[in-house]
C-alpha positions in Angstrom: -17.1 -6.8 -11.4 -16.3 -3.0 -10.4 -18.4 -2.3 -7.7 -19.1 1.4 -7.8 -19.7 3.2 -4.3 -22.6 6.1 -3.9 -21.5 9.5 -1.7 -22.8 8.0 1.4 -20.8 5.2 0.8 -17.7 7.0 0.2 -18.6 9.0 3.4 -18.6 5.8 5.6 -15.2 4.5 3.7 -13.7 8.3 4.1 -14.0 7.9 8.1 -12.3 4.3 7.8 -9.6 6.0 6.0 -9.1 9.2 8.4 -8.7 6.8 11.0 -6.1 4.8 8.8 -4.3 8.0 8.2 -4.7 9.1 12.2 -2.9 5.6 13.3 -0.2 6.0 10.7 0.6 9.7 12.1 1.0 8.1 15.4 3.0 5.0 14.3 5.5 6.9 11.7 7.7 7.8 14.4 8.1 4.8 16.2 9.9 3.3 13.4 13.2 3.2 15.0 16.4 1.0 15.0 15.9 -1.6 17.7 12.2 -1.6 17.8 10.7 -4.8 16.6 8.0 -5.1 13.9 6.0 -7.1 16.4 6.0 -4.4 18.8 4.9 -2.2 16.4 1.9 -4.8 15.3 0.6 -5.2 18.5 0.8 -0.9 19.4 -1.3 -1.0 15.9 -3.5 -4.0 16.8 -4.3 -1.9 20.5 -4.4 1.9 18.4 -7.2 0.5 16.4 -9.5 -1.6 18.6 -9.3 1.6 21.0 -10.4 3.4 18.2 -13.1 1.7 17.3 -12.3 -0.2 14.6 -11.3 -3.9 13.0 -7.7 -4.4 11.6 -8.4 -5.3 8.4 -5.5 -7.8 7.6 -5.8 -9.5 10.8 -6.8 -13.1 10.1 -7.0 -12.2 6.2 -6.3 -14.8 3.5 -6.6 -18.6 3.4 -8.0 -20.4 6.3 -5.0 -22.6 6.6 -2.7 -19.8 6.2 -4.4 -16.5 7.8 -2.3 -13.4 7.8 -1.1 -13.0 11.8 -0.9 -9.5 12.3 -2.6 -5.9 11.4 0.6 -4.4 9.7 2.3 -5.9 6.9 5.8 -4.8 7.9 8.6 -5.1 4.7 12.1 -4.4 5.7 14.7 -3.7 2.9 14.3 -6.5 -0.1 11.1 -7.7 1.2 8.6 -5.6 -1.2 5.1 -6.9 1.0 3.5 -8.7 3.1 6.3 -8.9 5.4 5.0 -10.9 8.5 5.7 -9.0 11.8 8.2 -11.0 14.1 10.7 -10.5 16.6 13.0 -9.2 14.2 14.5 -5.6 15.4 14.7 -2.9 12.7 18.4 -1.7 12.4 19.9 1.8 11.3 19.4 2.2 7.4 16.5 -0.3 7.1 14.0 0.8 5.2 11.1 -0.4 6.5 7.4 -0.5 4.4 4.2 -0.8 5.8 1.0 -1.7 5.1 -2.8 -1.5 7.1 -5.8 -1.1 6.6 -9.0 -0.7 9.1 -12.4 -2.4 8.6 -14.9 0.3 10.6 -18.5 -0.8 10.0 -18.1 -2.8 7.4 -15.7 0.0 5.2 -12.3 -0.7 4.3 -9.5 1.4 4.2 -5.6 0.6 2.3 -2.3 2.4 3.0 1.1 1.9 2.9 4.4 4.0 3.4 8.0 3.6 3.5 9.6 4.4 6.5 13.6 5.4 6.3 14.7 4.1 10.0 18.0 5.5 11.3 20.4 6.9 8.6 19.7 5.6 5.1 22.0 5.1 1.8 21.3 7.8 -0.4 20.2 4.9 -3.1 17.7 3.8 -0.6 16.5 7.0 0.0 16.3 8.0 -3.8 14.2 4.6 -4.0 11.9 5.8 -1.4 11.9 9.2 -3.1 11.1 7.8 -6.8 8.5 5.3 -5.3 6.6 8.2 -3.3 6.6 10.2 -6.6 5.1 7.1 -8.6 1.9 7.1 -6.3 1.4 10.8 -6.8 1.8 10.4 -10.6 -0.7 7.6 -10.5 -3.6 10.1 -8.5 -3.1 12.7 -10.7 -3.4 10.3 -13.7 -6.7 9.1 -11.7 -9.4 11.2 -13.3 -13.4 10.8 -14.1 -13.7 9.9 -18.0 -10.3 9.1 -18.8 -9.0 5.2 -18.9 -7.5 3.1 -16.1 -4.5 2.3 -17.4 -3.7 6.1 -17.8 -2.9 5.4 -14.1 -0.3 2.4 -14.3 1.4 4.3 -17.5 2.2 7.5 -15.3 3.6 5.0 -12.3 5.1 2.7 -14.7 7.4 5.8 -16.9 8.4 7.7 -13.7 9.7 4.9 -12.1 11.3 3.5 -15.5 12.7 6.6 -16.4 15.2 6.9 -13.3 15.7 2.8 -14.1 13.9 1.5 -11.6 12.5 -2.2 -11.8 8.5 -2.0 -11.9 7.1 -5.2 -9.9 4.5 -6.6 -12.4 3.2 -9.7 -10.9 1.4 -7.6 -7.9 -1.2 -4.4 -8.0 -3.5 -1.8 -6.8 -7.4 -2.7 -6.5 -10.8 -1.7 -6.1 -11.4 -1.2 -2.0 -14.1 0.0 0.2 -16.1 -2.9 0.5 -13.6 -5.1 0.8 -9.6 -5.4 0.7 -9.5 -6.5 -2.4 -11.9 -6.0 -5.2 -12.0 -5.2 -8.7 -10.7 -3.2 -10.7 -6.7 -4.2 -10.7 -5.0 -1.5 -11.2 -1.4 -2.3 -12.0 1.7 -0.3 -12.0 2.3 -0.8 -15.7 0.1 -0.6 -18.7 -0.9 -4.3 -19.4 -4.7 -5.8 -18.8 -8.3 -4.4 -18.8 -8.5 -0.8 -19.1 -12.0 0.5 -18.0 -13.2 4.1 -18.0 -12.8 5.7 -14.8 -16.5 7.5 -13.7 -17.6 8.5 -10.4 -17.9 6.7 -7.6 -14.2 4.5 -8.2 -12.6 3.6 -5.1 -9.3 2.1 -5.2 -5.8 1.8 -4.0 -3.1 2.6 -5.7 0.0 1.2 -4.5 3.4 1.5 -6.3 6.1 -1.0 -5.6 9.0 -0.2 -6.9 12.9 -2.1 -7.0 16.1 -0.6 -7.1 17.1 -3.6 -9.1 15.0 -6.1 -11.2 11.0 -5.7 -11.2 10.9 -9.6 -10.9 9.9 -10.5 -7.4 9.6 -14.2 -5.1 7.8 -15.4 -3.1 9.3 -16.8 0.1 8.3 -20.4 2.3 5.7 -18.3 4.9 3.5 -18.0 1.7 2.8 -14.0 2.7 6.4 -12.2 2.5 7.4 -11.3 -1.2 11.3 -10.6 -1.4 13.1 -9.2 -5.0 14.1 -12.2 -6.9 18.3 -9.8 -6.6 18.1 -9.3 -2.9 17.9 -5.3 -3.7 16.0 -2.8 -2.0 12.5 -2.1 -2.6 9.7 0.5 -1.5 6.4 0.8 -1.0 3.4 3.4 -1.1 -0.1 3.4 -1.3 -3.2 5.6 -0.6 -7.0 4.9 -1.1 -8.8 7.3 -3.6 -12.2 8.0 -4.5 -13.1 9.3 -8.4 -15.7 12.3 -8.6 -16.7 14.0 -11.9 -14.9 16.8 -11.1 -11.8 16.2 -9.0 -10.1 13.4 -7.2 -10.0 12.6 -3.9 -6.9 11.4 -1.7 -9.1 10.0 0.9 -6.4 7.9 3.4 -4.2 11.2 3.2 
């Protein structure tokens, strides 16, 4: 069930994003070669306690298999939920990232590519293309016209430069919690609702140089391209008004 969110709502979930988008600022540039993603979790962990809020992926999922960290860090054919370790990011890595912040109770979702070092230019194209794709899907995102109009503008821009599309994971409804309905998916397949006021959700291209068909690895969290090849990774949280669209985690 879509859960539809009132302006006071979105108010409380903008300020959970703002913050989001205030840690990322700070975090961007400390993606560098011979940093380790755990390092970077635990700055990310510190940034957002000091400021007040909950990391919101911290201890998420299964009891038996919780998610250890507040970043999902995704490093080159690893396309998310890349578990942070004591693995050091080298020149040319490109390096995806995903957080979101729980601040009383209001969730926030976003995720960006880092290039770390010197990249290839067919990893930088990638990150290029995939960047594109999200802002294709917000301006697709509009009161009175259908969902899927969304996962049809992602889908053909990233098809048209022959990209692979991953299919088997998707945006979502967020605010009130990570993950909620609707799914919004980054090809036109599944339930296609009307968009109205008061949508919240997370739309999140992920996008291979190679095949769309992804794997899952033995940690049950990191999910790698089933050809080894580069993928990349964007998201931003967006509320739907009658008359515009708002970017709120930007």
């Amino acid at each position: 069930m879509i859960r539809l969110k009132n302006e006071k709502q979105i108010d409380e979930i903008r300020k959970s994003c703002q913050m989001l988008s205030a840690m990322y600022k700070e975090l961007i540039p400390l993606v560098q070669p011979g940093v380790t993603t755990l390092e970077l979790d635990l700055w990310a962990q510190d940034w957002i306690k000091k400021a007040g809020g909950k990391p919101a992926f911290l201890g998420y999922g299964d009891r038996s298999n919780p998610f250890p960290g507040a970043l999902c860090i995704s490093i080159n054919e690893e396309v998310i939920h890349g578990i942070p370790s004591k693995r050091k990011i080298a020149d040319g890595d490109l390096v995806s990232i995903d957080s979101g912040i729980d601040l009383g109770g209001y969730i926030s979702d976003r995720a960006v590519t880092v290039e770390a070092g010197t990249v290839s230019e067919a990893a930088h194209k990638l990150n290029t293309v995939t960047r594109e794709c999200l802002y294709k899907g917000i301006e697709a995102a509009k009161a009175g016209d259908r969902l899927l109009q969304i996962s049809r503008a992602v889908y053909n821009h990233a098809a048209s430069g022959g990209y692979g599309v991953v299919h088997q994971y998707c945006g979502h409804g967020v605010g009130f919690d990570v993950h909620e309905d609707p799914q919004v998916p980054n090809y036109p397949h599944g339930p296609n609702p009307r968009m109205v006021q008061g949508l919240v959700i997370a739309i999140e291209p992920m996008i291979n140089l190679g095949t769309g068909d992804v794997e899952l690895m033995d940690d049950d969290w990191t999910v790698v391209t089933a050809d080894s090849k580069l993928s990349a990774h964007w998201e931003h949280t967006i509320a739907v008004f009658k008359d515009h669209t708002e970017i709120l985690t930007e």
